[in-house]
DOVEX-859207 format. One record per residue: residue number from 1; residue in one letter; z, x, y of N, C-alpha, C, O in turn. Coordinates in steps of 0.02 Angstrom, whole numbers. Atoms other than C-alpha are relative to their C-alpha. Layout:
REM residues N
   num   residuo      npz      npx      npy     capz     capx     capy      cpz      cpx      cpy      opz      opx      opy
   NUM         A        Z        X        Y        Z        X        Y        Z        X        Y        Z        X        Y
...
//
This chain:
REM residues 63
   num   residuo      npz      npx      npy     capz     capx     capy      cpz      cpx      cpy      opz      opx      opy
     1         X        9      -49       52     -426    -3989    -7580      -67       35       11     -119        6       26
     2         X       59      -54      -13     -545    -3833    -7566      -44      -24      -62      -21      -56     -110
     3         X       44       22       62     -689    -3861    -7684       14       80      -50       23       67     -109
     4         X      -32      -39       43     -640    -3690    -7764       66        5      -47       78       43      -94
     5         X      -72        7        2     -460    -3749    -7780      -41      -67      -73      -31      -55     -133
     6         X       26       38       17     -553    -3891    -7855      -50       29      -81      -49        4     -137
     7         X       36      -20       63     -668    -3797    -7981       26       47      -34      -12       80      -69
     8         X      -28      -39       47     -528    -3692    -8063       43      -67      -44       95      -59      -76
     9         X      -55       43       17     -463    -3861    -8117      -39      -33      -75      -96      -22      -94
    10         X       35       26       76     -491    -3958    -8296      -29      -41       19      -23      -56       79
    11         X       34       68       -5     -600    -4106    -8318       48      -46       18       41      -76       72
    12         X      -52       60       10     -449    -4224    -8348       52       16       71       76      -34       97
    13         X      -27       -7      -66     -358    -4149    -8187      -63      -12       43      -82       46       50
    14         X       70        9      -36     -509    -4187    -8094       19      -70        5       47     -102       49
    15         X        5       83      -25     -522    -4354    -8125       69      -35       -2       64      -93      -21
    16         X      -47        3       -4     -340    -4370    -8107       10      -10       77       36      -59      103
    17         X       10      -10      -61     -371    -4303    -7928      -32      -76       32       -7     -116       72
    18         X       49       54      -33     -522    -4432    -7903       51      -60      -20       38      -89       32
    19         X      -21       49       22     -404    -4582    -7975       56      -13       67       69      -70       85
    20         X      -47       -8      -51     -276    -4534    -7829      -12        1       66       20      -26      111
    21         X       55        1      -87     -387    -4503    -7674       -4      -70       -5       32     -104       32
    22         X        7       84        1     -445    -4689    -7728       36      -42       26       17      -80       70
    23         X      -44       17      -17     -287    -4748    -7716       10        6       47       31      -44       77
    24         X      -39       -4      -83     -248    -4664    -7542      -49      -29       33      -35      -56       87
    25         X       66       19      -44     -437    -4711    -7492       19      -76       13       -5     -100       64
    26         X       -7       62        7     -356    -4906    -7542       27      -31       53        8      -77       88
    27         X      -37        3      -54     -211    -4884    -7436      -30        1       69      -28      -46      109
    28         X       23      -12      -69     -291    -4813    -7288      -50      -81       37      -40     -118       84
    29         X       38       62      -18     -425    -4951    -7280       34      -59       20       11      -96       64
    30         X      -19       53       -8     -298    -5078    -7292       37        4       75       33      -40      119
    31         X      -39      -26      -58     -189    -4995    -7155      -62        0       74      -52      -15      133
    32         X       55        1      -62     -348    -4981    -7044        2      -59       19       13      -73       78
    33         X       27       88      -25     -383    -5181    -7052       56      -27       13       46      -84       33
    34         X      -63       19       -5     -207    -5214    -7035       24       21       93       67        0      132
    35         X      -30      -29      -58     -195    -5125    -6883       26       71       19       23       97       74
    36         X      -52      -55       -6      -88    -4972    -6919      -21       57      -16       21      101      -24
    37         X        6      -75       11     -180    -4824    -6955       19       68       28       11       91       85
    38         X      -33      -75      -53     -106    -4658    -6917      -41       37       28      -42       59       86
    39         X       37      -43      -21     -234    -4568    -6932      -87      -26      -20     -121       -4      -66
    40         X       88       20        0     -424    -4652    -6913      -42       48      -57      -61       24     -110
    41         X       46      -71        8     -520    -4480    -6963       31       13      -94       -5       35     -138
    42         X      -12       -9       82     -419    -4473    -7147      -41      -46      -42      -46      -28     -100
    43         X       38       45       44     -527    -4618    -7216      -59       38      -18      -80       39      -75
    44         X       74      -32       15     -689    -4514    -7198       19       67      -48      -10       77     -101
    45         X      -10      -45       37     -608    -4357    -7255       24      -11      -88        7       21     -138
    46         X      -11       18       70     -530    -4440    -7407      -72      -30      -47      -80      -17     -107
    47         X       83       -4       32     -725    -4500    -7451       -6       38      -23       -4       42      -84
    48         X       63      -78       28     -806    -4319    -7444       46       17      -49       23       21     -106
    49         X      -36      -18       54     -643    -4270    -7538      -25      -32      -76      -24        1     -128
    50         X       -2       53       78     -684    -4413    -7687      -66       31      -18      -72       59      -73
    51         X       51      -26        8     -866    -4362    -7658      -14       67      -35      -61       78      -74
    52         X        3      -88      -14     -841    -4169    -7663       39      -13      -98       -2        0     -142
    53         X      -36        8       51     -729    -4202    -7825      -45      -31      -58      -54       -2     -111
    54         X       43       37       68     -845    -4332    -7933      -79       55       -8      -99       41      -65
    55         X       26      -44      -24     -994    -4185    -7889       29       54      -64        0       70     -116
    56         X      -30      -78       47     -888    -4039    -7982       18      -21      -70       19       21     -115
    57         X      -17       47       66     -838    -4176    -8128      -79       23      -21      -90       67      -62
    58         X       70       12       45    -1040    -4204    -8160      -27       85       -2      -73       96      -43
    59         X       25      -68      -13    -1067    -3991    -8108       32       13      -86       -1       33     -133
    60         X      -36      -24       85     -922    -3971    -8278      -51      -27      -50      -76        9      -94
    61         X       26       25       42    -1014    -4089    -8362      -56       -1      -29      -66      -27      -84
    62         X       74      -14       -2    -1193    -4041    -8346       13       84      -40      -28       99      -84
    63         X       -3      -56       18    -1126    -3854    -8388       -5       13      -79       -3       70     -101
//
């Protein structure tokens, strides 16, 4: 998700977003230590994503 795509969105879709990245960030990790990752390089991107997301939550919130 674009961080623009990202800052036309509500608070409560926001952290809706961040509650779901989590989740895939859960998966992925487990899939890494397991052996089976598809794709290595999605663990980091799903970070900056959670990062980039909790960021525009405290940007609403500070506003």
């Amino acid at each position: 998700m674009k961080p623009n795509e990202a800052r036309n969105l509500t608070t409560e879709e926001i952290r809706l977003e961040i509650v779901a990245r989590r989740e895939e960030l859960l998966d992925l990790r487990f899939q890494a230590s397991v052996g089976q990752a598809g794709n290595p390089r999605r663990i980091r991107e799903a970070k900056r994503e959670i990062a980039r997301l909790l960021t525009i939550a405290a940007e609403k919130e500070n506003a």
